[in-house]
PDB file of N, H, CA, C and O in Angstrom:
ATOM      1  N   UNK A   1     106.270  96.532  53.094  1.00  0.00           N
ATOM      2  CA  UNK A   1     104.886  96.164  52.985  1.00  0.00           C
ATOM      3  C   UNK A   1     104.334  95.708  54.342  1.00  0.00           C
ATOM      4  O   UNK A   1     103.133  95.854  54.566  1.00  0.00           O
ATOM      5  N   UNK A   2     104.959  95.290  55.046  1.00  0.00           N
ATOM      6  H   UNK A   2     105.935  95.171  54.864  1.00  0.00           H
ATOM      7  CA  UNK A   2     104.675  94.674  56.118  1.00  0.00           C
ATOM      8  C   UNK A   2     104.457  95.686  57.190  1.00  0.00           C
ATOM      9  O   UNK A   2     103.548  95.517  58.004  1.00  0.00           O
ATOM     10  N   UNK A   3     105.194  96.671  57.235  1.00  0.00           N
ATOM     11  H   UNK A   3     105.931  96.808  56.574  1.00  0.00           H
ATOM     12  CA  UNK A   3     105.297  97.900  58.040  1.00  0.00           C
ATOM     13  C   UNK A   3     104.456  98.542  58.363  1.00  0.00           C
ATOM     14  O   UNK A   3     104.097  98.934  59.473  1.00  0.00           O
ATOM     15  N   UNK A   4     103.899  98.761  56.885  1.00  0.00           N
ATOM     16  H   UNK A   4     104.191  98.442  55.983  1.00  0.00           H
ATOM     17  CA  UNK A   4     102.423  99.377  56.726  1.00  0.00           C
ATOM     18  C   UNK A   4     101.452  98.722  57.185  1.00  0.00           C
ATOM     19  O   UNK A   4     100.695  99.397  57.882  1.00  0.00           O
ATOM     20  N   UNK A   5     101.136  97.460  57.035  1.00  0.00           N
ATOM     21  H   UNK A   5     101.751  96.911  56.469  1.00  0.00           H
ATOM     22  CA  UNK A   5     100.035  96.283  57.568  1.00  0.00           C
ATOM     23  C   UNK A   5     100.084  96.740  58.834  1.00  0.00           C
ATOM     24  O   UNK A   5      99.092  97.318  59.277  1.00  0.00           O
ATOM     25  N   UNK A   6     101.275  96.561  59.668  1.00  0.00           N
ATOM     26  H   UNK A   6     102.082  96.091  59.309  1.00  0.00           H
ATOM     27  CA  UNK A   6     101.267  96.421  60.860  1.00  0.00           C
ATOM     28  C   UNK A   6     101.144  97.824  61.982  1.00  0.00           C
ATOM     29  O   UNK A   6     100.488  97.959  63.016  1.00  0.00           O
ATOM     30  N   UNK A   7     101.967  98.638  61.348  1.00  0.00           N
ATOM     31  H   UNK A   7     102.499  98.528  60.509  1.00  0.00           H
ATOM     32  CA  UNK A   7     102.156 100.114  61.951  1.00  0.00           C
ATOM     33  C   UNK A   7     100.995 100.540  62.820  1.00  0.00           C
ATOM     34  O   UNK A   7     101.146 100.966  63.965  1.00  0.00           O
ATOM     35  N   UNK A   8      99.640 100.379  62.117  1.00  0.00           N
ATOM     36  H   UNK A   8      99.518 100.033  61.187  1.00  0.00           H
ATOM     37  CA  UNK A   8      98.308 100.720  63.084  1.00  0.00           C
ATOM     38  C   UNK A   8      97.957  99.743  64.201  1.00  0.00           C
ATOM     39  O   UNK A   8      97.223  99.977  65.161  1.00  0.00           O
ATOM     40  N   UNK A   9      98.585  98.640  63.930  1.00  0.00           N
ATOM     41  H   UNK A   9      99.181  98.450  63.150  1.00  0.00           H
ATOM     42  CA  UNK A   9      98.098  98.102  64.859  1.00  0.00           C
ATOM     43  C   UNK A   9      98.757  98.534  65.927  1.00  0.00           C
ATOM     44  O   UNK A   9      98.104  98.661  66.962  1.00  0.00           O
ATOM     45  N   UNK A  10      99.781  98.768  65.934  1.00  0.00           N
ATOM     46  H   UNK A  10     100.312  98.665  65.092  1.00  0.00           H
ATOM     47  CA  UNK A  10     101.679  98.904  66.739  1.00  0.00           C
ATOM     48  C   UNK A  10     101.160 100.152  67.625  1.00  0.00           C
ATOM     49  O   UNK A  10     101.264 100.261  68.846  1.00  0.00           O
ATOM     50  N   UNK A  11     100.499 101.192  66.599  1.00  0.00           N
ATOM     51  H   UNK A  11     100.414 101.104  65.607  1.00  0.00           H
ATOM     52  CA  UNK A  11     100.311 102.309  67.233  1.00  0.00           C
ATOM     53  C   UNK A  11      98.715 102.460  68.219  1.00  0.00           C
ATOM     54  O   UNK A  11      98.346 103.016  69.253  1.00  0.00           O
ATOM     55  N   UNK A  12      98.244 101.761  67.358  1.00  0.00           N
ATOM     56  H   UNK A  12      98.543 101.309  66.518  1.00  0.00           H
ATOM     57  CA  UNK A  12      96.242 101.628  68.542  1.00  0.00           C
ATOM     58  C   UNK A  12      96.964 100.679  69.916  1.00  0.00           C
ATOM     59  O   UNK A  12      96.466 100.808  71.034  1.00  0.00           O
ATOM     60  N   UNK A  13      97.931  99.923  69.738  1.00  0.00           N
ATOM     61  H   UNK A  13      98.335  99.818  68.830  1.00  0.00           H
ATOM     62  CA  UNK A  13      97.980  98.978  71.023  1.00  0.00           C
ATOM     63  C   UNK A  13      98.959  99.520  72.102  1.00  0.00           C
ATOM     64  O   UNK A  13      99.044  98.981  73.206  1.00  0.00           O
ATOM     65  N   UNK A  14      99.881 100.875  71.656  1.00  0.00           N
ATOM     66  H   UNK A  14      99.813 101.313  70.759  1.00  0.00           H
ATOM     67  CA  UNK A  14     100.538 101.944  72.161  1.00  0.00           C
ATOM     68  C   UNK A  14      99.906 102.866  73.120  1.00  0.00           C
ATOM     69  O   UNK A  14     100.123 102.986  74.325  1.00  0.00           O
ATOM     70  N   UNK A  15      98.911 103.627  72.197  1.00  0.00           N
ATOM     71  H   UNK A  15      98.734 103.530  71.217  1.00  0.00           H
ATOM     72  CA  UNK A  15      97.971 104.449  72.719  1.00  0.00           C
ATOM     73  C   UNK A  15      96.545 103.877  73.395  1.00  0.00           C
ATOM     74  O   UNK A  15      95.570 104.582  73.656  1.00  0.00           O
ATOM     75  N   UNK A  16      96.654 102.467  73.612  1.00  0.00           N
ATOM     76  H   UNK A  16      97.446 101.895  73.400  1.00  0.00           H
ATOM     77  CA  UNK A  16      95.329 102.068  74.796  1.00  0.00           C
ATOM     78  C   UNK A  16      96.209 101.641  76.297  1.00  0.00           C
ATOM     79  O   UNK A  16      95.736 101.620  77.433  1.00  0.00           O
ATOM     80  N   UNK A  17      97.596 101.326  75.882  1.00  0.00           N
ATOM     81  H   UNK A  17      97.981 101.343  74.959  1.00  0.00           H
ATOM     82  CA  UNK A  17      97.980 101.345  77.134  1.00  0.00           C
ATOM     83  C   UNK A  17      98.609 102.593  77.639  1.00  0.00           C
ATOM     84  O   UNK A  17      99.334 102.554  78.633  1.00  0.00           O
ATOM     85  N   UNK A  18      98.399 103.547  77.089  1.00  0.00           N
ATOM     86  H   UNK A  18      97.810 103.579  76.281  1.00  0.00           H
ATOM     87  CA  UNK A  18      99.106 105.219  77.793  1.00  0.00           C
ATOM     88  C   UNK A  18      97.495 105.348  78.495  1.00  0.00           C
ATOM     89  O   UNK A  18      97.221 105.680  79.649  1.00  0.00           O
ATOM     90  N   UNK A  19      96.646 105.005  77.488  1.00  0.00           N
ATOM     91  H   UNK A  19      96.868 104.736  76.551  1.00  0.00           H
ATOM     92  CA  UNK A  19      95.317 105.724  78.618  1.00  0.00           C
ATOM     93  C   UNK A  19      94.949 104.928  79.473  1.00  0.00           C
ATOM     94  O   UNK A  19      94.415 105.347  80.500  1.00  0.00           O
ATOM     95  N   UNK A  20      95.163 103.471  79.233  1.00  0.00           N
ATOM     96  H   UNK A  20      95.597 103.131  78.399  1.00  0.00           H
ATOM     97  CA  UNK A  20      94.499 102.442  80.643  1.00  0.00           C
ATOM     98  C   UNK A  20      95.852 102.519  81.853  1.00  0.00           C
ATOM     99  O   UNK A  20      95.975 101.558  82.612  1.00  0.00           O
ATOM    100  N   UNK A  21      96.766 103.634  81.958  1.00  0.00           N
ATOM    101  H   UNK A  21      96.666 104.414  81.341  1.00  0.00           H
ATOM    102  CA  UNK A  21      97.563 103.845  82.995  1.00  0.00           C
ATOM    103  C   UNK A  21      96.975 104.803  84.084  1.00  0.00           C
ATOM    104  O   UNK A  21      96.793 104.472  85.256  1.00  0.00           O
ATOM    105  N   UNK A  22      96.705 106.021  83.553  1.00  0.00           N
ATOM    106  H   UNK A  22      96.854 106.289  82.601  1.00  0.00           H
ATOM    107  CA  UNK A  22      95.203 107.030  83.726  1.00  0.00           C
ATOM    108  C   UNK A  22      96.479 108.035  84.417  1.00  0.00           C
ATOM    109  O   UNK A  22      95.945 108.745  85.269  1.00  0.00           O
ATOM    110  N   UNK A  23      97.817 108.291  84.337  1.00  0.00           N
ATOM    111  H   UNK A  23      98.250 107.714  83.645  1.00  0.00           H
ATOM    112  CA  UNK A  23      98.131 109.179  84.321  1.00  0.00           C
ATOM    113  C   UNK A  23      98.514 109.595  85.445  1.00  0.00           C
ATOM    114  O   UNK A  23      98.729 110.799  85.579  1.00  0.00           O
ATOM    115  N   UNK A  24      98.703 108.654  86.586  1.00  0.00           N
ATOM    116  H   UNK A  24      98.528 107.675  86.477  1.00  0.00           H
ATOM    117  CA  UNK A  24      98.890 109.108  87.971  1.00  0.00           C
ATOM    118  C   UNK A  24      99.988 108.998  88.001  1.00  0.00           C
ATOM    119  O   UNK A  24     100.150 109.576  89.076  1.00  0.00           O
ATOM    120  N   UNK A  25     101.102 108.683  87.663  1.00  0.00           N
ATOM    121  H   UNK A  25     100.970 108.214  86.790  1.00  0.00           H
ATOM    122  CA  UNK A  25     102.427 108.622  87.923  1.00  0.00           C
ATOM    123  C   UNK A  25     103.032 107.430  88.201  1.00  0.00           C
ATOM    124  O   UNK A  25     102.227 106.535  88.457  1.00  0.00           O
ATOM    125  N   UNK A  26     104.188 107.120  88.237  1.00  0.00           N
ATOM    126  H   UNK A  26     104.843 107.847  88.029  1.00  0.00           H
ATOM    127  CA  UNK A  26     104.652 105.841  88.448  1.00  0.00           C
ATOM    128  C   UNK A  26     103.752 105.159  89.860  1.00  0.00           C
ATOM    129  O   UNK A  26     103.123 105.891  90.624  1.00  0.00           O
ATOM    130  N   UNK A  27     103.823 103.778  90.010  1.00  0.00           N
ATOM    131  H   UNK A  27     104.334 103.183  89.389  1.00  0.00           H
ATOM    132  CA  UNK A  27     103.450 103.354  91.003  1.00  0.00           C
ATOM    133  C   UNK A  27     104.531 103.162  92.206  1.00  0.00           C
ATOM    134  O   UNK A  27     105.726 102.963  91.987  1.00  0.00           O
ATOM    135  N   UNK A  28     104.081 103.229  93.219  1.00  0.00           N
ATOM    136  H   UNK A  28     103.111 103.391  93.397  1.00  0.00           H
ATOM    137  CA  UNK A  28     104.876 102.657  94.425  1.00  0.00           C
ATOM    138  C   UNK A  28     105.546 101.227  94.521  1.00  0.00           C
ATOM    139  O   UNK A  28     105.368 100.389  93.637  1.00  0.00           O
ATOM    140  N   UNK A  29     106.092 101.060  95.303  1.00  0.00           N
ATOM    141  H   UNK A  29     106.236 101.740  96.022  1.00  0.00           H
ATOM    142  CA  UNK A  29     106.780  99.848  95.855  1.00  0.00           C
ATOM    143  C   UNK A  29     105.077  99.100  96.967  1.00  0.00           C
ATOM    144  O   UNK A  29     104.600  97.967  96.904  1.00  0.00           O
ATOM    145  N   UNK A  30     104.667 100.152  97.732  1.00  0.00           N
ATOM    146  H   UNK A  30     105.055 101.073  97.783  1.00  0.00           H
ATOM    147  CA  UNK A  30     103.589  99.773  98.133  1.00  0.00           C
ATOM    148  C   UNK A  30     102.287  99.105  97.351  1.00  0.00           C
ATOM    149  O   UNK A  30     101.510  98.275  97.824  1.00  0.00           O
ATOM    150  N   UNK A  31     102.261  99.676  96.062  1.00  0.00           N
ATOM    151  H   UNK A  31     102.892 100.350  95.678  1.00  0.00           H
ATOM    152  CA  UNK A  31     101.551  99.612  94.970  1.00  0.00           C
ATOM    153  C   UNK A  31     101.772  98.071  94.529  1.00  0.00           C
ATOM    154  O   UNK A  31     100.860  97.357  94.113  1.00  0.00           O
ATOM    155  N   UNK A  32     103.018  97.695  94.669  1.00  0.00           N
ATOM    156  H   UNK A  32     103.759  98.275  95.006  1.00  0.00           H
ATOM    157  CA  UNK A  32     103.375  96.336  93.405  1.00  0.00           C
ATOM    158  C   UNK A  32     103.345  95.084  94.604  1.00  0.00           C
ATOM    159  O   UNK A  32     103.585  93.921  94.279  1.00  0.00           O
ATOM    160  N   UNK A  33     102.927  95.580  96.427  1.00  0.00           N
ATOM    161  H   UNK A  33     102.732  96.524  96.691  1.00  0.00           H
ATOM    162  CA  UNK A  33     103.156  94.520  96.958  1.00  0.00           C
ATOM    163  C   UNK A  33     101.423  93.832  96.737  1.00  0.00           C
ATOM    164  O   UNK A  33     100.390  94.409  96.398  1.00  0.00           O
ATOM    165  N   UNK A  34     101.666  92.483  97.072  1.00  0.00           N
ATOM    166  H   UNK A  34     102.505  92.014  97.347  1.00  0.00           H
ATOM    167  CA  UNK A  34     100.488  91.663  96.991  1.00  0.00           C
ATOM    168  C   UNK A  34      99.722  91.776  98.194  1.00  0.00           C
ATOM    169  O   UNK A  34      98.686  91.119  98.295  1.00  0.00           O
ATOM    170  N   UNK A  35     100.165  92.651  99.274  1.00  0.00           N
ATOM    171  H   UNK A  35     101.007  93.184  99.193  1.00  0.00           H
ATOM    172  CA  UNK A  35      99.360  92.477 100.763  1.00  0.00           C
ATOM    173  C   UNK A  35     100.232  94.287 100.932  1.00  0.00           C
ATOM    174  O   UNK A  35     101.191  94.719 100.292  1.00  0.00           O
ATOM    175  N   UNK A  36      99.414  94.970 102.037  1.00  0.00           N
ATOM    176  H   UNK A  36      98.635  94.619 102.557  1.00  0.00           H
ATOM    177  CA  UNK A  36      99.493  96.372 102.702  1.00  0.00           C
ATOM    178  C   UNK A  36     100.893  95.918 103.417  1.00  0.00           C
ATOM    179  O   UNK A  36     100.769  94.750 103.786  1.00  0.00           O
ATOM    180  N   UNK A  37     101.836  96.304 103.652  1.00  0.00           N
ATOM    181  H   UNK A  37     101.936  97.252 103.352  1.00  0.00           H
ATOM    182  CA  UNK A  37     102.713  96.339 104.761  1.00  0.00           C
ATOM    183  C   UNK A  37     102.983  97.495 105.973  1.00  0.00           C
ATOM    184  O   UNK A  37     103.922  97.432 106.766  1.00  0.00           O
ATOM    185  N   UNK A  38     102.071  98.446 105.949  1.00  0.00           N
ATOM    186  H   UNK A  38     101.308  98.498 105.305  1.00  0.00           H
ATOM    187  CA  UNK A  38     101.883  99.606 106.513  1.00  0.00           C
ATOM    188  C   UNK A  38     100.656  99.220 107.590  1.00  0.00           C
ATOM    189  O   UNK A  38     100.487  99.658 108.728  1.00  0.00           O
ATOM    190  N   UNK A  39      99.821  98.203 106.803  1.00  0.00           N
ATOM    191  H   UNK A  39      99.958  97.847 105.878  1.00  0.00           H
ATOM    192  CA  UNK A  39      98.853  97.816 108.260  1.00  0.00           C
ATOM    193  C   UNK A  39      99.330  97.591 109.301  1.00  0.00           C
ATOM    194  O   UNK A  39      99.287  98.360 110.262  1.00  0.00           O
ATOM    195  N   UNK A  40      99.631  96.976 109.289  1.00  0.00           N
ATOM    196  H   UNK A  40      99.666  96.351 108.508  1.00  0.00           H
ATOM    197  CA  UNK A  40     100.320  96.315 110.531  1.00  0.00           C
ATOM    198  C   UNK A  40     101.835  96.325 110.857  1.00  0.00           C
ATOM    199  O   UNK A  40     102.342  95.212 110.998  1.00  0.00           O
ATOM    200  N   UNK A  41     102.376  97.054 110.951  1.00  0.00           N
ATOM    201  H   UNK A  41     101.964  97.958 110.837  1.00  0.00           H
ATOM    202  CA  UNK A  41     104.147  97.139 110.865  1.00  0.00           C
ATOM    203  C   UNK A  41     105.428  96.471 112.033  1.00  0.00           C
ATOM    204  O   UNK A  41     106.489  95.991 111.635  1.00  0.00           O
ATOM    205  N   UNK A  42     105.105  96.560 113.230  1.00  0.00           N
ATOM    206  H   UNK A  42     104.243  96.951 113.553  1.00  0.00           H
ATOM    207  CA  UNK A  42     105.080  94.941 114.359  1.00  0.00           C
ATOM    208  C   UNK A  42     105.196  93.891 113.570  1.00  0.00           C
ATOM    209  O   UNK A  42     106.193  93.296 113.161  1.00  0.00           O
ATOM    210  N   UNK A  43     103.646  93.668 113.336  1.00  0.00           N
ATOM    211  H   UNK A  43     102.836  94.152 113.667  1.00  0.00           H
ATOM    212  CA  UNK A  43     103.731  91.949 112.589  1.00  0.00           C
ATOM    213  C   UNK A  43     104.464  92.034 111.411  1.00  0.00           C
ATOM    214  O   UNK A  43     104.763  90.946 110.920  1.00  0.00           O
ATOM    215  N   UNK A  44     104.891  93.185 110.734  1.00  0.00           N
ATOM    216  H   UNK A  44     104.648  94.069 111.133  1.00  0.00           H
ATOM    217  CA  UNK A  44     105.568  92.787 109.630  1.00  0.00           C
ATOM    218  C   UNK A  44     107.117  92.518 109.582  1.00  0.00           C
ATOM    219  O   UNK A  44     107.767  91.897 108.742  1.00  0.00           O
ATOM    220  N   UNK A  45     107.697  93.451 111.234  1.00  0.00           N
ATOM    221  H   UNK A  45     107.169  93.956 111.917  1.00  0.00           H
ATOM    222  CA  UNK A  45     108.531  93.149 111.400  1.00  0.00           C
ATOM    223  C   UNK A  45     109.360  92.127 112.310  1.00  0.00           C
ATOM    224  O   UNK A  45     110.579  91.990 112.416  1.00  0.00           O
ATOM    225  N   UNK A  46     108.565  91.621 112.778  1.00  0.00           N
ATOM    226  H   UNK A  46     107.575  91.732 112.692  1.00  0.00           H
ATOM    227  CA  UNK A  46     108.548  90.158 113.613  1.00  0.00           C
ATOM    228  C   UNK A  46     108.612  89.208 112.065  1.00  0.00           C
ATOM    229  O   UNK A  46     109.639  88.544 111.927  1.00  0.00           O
ATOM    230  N   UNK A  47     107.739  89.142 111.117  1.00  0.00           N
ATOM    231  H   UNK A  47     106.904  89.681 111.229  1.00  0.00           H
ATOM    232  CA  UNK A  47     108.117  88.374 109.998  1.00  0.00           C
ATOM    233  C   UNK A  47     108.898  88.115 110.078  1.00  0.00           C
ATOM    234  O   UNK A  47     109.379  87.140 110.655  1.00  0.00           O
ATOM    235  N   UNK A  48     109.657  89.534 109.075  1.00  0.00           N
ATOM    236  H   UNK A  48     109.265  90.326 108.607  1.00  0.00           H
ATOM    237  CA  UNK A  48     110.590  89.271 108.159  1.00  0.00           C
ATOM    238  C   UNK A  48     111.868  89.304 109.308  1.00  0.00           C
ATOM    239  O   UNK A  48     112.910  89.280 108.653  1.00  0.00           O
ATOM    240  N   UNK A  49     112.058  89.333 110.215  1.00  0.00           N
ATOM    241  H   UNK A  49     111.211  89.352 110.746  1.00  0.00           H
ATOM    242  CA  UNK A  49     112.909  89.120 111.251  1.00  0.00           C
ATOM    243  C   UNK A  49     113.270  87.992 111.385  1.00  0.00           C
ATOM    244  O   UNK A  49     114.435  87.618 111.251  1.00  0.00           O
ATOM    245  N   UNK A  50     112.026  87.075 111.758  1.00  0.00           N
ATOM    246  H   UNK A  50     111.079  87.379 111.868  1.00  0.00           H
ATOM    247  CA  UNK A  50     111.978  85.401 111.864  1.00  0.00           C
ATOM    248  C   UNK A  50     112.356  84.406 110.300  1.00  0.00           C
ATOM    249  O   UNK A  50     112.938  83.328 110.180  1.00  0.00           O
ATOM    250  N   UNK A  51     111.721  85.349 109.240  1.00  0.00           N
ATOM    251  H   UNK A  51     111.248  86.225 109.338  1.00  0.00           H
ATOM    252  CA  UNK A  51     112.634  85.111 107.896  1.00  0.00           C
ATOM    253  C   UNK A  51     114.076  85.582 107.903  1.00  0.00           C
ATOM    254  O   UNK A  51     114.867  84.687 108.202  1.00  0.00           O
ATOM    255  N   UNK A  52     114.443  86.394 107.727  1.00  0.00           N
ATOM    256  H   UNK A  52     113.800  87.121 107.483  1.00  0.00           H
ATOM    257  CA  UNK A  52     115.677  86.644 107.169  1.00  0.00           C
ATOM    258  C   UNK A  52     116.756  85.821 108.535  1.00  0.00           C
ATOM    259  O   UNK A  52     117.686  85.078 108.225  1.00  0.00           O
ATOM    260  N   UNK A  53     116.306  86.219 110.381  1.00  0.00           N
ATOM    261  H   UNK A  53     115.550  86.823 110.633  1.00  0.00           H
ATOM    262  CA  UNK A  53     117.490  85.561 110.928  1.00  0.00           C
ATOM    263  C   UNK A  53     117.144  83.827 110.964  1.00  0.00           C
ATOM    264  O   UNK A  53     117.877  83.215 111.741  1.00  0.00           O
ATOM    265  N   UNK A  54     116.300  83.132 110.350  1.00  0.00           N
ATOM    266  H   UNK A  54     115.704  83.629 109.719  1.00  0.00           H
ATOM    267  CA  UNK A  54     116.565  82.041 109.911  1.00  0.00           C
ATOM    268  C   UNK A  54     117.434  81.503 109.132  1.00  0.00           C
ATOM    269  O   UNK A  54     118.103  80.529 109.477  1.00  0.00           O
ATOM    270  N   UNK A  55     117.574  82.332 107.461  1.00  0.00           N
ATOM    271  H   UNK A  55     117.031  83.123 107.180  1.00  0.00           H
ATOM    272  CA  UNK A  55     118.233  81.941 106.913  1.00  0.00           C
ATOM    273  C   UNK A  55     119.605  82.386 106.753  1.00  0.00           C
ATOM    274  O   UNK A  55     120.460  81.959 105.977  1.00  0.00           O
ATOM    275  N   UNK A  56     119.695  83.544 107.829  1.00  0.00           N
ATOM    276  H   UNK A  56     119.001  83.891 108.460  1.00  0.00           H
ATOM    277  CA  UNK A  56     121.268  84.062 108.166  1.00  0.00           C
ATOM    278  C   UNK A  56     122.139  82.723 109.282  1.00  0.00           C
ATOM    279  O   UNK A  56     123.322  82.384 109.288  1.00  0.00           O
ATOM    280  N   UNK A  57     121.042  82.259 110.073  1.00  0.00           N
ATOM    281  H   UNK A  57     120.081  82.535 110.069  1.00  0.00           H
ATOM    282  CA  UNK A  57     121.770  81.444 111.152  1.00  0.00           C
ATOM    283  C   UNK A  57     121.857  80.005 110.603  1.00  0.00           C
ATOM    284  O   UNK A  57     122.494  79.188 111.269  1.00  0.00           O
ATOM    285  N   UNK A  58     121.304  79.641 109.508  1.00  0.00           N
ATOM    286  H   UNK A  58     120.787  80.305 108.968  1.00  0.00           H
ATOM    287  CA  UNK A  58     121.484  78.066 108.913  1.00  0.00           C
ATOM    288  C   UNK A  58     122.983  77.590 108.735  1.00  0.00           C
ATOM    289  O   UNK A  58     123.223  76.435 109.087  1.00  0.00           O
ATOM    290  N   UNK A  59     124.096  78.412 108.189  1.00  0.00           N
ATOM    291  H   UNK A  59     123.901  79.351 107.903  1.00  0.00           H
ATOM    292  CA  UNK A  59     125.164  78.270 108.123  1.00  0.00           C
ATOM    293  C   UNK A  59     125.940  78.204 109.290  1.00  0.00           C
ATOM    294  O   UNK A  59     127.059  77.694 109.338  1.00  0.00           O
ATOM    295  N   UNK A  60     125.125  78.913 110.580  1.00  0.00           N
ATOM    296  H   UNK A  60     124.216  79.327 110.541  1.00  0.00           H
ATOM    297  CA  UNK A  60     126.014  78.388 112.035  1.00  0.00           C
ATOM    298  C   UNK A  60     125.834  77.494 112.202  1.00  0.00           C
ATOM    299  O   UNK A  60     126.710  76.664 112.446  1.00  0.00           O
ATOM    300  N   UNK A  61     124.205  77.178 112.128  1.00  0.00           N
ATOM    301  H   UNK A  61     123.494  77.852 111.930  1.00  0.00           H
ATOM    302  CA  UNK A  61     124.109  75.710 112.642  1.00  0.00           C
ATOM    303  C   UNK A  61     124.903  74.572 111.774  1.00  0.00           C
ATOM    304  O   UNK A  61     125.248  73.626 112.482  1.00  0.00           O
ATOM    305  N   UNK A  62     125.148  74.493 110.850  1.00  0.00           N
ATOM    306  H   UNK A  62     124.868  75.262 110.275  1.00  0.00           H
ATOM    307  CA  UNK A  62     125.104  73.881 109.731  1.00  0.00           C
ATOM    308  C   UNK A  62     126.794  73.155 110.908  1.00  0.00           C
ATOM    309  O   UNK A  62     127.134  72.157 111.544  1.00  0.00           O
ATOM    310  N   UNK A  63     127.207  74.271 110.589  1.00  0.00           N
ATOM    311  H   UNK A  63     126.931  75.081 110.072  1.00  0.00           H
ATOM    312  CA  UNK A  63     129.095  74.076 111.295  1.00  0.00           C
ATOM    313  C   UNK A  63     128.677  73.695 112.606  1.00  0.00           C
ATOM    314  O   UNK A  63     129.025  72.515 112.632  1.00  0.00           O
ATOM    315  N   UNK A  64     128.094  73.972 113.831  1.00  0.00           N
ATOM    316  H   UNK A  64     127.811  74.931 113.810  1.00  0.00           H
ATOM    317  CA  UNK A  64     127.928  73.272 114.637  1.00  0.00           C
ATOM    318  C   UNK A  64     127.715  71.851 114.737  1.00  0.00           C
ATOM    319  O   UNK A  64     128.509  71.113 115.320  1.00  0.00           O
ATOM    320  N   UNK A  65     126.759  71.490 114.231  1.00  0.00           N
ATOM    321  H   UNK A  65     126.114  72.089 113.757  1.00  0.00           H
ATOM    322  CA  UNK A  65     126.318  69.806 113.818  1.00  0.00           C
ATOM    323  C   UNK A  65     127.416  69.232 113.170  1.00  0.00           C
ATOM    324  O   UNK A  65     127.520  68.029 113.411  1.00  0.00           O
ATOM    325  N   UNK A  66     128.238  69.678 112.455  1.00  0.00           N
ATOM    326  H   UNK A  66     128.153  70.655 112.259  1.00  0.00           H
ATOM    327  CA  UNK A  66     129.254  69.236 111.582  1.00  0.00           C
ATOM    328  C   UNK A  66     130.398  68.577 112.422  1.00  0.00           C
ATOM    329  O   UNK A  66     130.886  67.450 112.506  1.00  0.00           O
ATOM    330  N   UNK A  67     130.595  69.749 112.983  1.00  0.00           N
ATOM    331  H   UNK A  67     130.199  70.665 112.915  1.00  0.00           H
ATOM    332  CA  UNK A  67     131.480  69.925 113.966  1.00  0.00           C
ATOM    333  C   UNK A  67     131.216  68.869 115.255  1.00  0.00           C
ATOM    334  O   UNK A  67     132.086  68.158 115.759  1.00  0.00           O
ATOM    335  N   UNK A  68     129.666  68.947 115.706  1.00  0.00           N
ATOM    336  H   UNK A  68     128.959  69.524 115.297  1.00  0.00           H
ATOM    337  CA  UNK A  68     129.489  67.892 116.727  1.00  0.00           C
ATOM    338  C   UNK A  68     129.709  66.369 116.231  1.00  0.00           C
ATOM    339  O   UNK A  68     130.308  65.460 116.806  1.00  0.00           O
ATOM    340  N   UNK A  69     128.970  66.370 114.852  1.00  0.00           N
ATOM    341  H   UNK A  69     128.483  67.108 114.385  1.00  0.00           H
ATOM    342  CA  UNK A  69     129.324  64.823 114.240  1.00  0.00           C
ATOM    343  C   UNK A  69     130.627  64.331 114.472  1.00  0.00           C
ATOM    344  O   UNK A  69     130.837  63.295 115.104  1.00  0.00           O
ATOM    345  N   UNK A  70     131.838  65.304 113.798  1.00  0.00           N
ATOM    346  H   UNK A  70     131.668  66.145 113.285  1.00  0.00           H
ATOM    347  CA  UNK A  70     133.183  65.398 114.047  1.00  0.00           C
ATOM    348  C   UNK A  70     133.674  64.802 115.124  1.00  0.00           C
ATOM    349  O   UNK A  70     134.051  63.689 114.756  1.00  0.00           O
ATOM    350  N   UNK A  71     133.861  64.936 116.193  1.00  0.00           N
ATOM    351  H   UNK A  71     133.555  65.840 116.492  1.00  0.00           H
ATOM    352  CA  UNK A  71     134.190  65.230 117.111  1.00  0.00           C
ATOM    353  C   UNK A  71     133.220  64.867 118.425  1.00  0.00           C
ATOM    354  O   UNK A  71     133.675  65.081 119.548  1.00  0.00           O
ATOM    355  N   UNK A  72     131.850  64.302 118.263  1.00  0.00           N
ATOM    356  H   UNK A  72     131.480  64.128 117.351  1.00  0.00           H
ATOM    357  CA  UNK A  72     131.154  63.607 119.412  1.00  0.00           C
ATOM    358  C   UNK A  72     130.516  64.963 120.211  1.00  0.00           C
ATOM    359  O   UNK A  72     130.720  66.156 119.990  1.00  0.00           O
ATOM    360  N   UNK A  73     129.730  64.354 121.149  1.00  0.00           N
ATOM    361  H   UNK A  73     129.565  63.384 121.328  1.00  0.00           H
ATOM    362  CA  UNK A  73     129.573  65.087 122.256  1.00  0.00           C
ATOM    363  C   UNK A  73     130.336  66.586 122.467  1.00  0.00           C
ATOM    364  O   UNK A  73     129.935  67.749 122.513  1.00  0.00           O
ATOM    365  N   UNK A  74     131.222  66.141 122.536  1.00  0.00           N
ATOM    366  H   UNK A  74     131.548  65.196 122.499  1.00  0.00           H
ATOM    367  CA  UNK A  74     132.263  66.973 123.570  1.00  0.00           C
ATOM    368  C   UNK A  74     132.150  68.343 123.436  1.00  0.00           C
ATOM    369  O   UNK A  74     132.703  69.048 124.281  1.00  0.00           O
ATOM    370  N   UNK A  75     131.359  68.995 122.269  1.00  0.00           N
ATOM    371  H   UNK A  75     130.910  68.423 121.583  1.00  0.00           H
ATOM    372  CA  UNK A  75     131.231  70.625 122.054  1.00  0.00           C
ATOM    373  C   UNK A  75     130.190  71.309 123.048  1.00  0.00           C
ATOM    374  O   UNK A  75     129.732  72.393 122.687  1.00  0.00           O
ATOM    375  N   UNK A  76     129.824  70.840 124.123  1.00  0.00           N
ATOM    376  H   UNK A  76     130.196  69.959 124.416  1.00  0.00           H
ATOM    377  CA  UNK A  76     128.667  71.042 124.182  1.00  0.00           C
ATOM    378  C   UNK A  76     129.068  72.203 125.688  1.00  0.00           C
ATOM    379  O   UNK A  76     128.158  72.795 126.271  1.00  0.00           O
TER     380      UNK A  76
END
């Protein structure tokens, strides 16, 4: 009984999102970003450069300081 109640709805709320897609094909990776990354490609890669070797080099530093606490001065 319930199946029936519901089935049209299941199916009208199916078929408004096949047509509000409009049929162009999947979207891009470019498509799903929140900003162009093709504008400007320099500045994008100076970014994510200054991102990612930040959080690659935290763990050197991390052992350096450790290491200087350790042990004083003397690493230098």
């Amino acid at each position: 009984m319930l199946t029936r109640r519901f089935a049209p709805i299941v199916r009208r709320g199916f078929s408004t999102t096949i047509r509000r897609n409009g049929g162009h094909g999947k979207p891009t990776a470019q498509d799903m970003l929140p900003f162009d990354p093709f504008q400007n490609r320099y500045k994008l890669l100076i970014k994510m450069s200054i991102y990612i070797g930040t959080a690659f080099s935290l763990p050197f530093f991390a052992v350096y300081f450790q290491l200087r606490k350790k042990y004083g001065e003397e690493t230098q």
